[in-house]
C-alpha positions as CSV (number, residue, x, y, z in Angstrom):
1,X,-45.8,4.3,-21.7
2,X,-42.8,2.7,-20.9
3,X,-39.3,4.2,-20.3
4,X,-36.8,2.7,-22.6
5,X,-33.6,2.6,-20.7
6,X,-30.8,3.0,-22.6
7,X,-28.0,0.4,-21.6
8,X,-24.2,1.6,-22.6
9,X,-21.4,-1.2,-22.1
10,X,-18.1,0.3,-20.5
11,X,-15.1,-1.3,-21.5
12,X,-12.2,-1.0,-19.5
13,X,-8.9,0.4,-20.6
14,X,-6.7,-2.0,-22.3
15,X,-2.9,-1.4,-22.7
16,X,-2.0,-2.2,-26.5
17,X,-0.6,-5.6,-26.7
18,X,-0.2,-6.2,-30.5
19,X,2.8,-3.6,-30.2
20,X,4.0,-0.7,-28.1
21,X,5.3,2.2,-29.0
22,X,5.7,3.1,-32.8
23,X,8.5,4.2,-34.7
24,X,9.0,4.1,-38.3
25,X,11.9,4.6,-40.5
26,X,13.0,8.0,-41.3
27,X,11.6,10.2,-44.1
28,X,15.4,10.1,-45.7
29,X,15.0,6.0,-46.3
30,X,12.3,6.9,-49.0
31,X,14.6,9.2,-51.1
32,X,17.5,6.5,-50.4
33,X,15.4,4.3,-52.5
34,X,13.6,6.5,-54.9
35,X,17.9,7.2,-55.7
36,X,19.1,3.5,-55.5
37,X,16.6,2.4,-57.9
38,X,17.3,5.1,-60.2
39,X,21.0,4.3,-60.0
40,X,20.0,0.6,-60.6
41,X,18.5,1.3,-63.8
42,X,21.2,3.6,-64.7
43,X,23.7,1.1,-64.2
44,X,22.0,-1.7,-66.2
45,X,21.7,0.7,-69.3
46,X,25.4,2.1,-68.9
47,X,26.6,-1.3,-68.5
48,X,24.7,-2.2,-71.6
49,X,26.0,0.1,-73.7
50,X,29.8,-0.7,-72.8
51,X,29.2,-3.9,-73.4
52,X,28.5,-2.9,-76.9
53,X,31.1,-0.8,-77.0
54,X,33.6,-3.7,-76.2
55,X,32.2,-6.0,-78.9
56,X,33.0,-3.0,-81.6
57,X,36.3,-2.6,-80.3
58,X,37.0,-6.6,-80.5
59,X,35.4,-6.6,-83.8
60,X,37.9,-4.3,-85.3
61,X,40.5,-6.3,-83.8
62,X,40.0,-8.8,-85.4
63,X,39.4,-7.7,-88.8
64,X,40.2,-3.9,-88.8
65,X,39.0,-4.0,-92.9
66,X,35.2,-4.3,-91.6
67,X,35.6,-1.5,-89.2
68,X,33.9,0.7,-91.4
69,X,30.7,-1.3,-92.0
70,X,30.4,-2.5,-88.3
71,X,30.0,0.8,-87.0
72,X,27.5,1.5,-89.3
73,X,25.9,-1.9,-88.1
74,X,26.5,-1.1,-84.6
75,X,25.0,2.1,-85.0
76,X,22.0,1.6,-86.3
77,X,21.7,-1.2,-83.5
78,X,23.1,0.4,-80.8
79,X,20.1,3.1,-81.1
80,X,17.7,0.4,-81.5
81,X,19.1,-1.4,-78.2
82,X,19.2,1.5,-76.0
83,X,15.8,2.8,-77.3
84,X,14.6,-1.2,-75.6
85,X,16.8,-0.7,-72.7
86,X,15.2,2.2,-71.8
87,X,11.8,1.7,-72.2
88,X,12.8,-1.7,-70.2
89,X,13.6,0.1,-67.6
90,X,10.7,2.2,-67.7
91,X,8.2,-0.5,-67.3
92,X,9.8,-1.8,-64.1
93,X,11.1,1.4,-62.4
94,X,7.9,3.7,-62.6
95,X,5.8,1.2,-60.9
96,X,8.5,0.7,-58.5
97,X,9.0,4.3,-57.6
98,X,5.1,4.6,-57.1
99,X,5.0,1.8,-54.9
100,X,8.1,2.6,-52.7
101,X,6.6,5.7,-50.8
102,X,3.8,3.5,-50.1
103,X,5.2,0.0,-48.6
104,X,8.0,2.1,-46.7
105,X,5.3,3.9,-45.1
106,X,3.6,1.0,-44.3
107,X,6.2,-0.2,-42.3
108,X,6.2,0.4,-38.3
109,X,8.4,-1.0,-35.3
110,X,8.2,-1.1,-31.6
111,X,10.4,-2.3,-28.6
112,X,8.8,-0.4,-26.2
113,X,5.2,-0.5,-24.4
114,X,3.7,2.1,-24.2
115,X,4.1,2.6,-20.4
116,X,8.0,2.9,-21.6
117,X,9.2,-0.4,-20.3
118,X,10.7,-2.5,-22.6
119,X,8.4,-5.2,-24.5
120,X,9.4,-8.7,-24.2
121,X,9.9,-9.0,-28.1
122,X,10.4,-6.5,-31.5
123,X,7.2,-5.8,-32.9
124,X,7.8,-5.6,-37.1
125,X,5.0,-4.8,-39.9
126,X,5.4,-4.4,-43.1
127,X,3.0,-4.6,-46.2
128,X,0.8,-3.2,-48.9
129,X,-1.8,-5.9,-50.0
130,X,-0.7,-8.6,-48.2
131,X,0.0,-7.1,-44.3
132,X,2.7,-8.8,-42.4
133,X,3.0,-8.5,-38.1
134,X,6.1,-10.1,-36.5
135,X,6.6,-10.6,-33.0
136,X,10.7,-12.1,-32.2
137,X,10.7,-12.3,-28.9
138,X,14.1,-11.2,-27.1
139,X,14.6,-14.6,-25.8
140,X,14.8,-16.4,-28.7
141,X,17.4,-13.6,-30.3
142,X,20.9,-15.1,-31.6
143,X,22.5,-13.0,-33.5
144,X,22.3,-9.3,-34.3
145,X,24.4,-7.1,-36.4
146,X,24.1,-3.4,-37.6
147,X,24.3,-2.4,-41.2
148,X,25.3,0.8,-43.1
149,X,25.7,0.5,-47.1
150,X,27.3,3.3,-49.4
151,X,23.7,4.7,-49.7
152,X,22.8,4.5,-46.2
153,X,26.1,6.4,-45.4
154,X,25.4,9.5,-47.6
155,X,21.8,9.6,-46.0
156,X,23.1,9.0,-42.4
157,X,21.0,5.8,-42.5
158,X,21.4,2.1,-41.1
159,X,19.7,-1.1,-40.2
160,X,19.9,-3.4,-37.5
161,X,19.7,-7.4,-38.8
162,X,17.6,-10.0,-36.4
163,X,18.4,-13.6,-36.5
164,X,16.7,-16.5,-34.1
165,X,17.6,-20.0,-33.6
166,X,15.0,-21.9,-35.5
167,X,16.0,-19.6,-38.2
168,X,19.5,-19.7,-38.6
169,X,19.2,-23.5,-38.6
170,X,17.1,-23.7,-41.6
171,X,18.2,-23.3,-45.3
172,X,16.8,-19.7,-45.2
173,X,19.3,-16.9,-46.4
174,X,19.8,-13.6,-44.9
175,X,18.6,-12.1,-41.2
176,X,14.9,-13.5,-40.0
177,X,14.0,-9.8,-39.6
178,X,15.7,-6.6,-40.6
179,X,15.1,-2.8,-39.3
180,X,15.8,-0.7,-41.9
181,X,16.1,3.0,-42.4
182,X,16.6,4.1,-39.2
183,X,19.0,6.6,-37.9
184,X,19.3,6.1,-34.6
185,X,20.0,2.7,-35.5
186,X,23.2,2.2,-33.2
187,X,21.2,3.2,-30.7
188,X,18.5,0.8,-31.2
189,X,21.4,-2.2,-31.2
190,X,22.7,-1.2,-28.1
191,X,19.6,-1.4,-26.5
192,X,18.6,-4.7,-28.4
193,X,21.7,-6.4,-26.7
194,X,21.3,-4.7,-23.6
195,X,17.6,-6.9,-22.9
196,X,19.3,-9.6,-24.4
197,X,21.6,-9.6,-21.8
198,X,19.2,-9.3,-18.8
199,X,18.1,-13.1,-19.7
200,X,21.4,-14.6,-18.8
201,X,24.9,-13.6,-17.2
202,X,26.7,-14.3,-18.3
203,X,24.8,-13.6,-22.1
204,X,25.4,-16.7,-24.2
205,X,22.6,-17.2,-27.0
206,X,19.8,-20.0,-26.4
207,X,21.6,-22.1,-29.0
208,X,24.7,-22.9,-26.4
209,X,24.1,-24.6,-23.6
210,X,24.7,-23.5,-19.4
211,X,27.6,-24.5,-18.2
212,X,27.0,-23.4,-15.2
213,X,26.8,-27.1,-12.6
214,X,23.0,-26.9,-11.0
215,X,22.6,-28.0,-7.5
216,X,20.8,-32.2,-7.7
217,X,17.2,-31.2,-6.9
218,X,16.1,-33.3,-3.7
219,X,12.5,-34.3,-3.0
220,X,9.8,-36.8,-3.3
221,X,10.0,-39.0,-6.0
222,X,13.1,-38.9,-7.0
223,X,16.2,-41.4,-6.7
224,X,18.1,-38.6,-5.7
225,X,21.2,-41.1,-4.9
226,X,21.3,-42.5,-8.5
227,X,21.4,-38.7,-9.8
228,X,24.3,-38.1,-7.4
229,X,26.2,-40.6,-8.3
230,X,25.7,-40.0,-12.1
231,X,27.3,-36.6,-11.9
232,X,30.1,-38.4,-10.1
233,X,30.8,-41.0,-13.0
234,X,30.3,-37.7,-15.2
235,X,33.2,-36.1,-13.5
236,X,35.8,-39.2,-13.2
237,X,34.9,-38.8,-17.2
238,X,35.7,-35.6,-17.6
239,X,39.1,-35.7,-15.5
240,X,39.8,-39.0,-17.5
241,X,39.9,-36.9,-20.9
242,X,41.8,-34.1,-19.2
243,X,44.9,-36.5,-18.2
């Protein structure tokens, strides 16, 4: 009989290049949440209520006879409101609070490979049914700005906004990509701007252009004469303006 001979395929090592190495938002970002939407809801029903409150008080302004009767009104709607505002609030916030946990834990970041350097863009996901991976590479970076709100404060949280080019021209509003819940997150802007300087020195962003005078390049196949004396007319041009 025959030997089978078992064949095994080696693969060789491969570094990850869909991202580097992970780091998620802290554990506090959840409970910032779970608290900020319970303070949302709060507010809606408290804001509500005074608003009802206002009416009575405007009501017995202007008739102070009726007072009597519209508190009676106001009372048996007021209960009748607040029982609907919160049970409004109950259908959107329970679903909310499930859900939170979950999308904030599928959320992951990376700016560094895992050999340590420094990838050449921020890695971003982000999504429960419908999974979102964002590469911005450094180089197309415009603006950046670090963010702490009232509730990031109390939980020693911030974020760090992304904005590119392409995407700061368009009608959209708000960063192209935001790291949130982070608490290092000074840290991670510093080191955002640090690799953004490394493209260019003196930085400017990709939307302004070099000022910086490049030498005429001078080979064949090019009418290196006409290009000269272009930048010459360019300059009487410019000294023109100036007087």
């Amino acid at each position: 009989m025959r030997k089978e001979v078992e064949t095994r395929v080696i693969k060789p090592p491969l570094e990850k290049i869909v991202s580097g190495r992970i780091f998620k938002p802290d554990k506090a970002y959840t409970t910032k949440v779970l608290v900020k939407n319970i303070a949302i809801a709060a507010t809606i029903w408290l804001g509500s209520m005074t608003i009802t409150i206002i009416l009575l008080y405007m009501l017995y302004a202007i008739d102070p006879a009726e007072f009597g009767e519209a508190i009676a009104t106001m009372g048996t709607w007021g209960r009748t409101m607040n029982n609907w505002l919160i049970i409004g609030n109950l259908i959107w916030l329970i679903p909310v609070e499930i859900l939170t946990p979950i999308y904030i834990k599928s959320i992951e970041y990376s700016v560094i490979s895992e050999s340590g350097e420094s990838m050449p863009e921020i890695y971003v996901k982000k999504g429960i049914l419908t999974i979102t991976r964002k590469h911005v590479p450094f180089r197309t970076i415009t603006n950046i700005s670090s963010n702490a709100g009232v509730f990031d404060r109390i939980f020693g949280l911030g974020s760090v906004s992304i904005e590119t080019a392409g995407y700061s021209g368009s009608n959209q509003t708000g960063p192209e990509e935001k790291l949130e819940g982070i608490r290092f997150y000074e840290e991670l802007r510093d080191f955002i701007l640090n690799e953004l300087r490394k493209f260019r020195t003196p930085y400017v962003t990709t939307t302004e252009p070099d000022k910086t005078d490049k030498p005429v390049p001078r080979g064949p196949g090019l009418d290196d004469e006409m290009l000269i004396t272009l930048r010459e007319i360019r300059d009487l041009l410019k000294e023109d303006k100036r007087e």
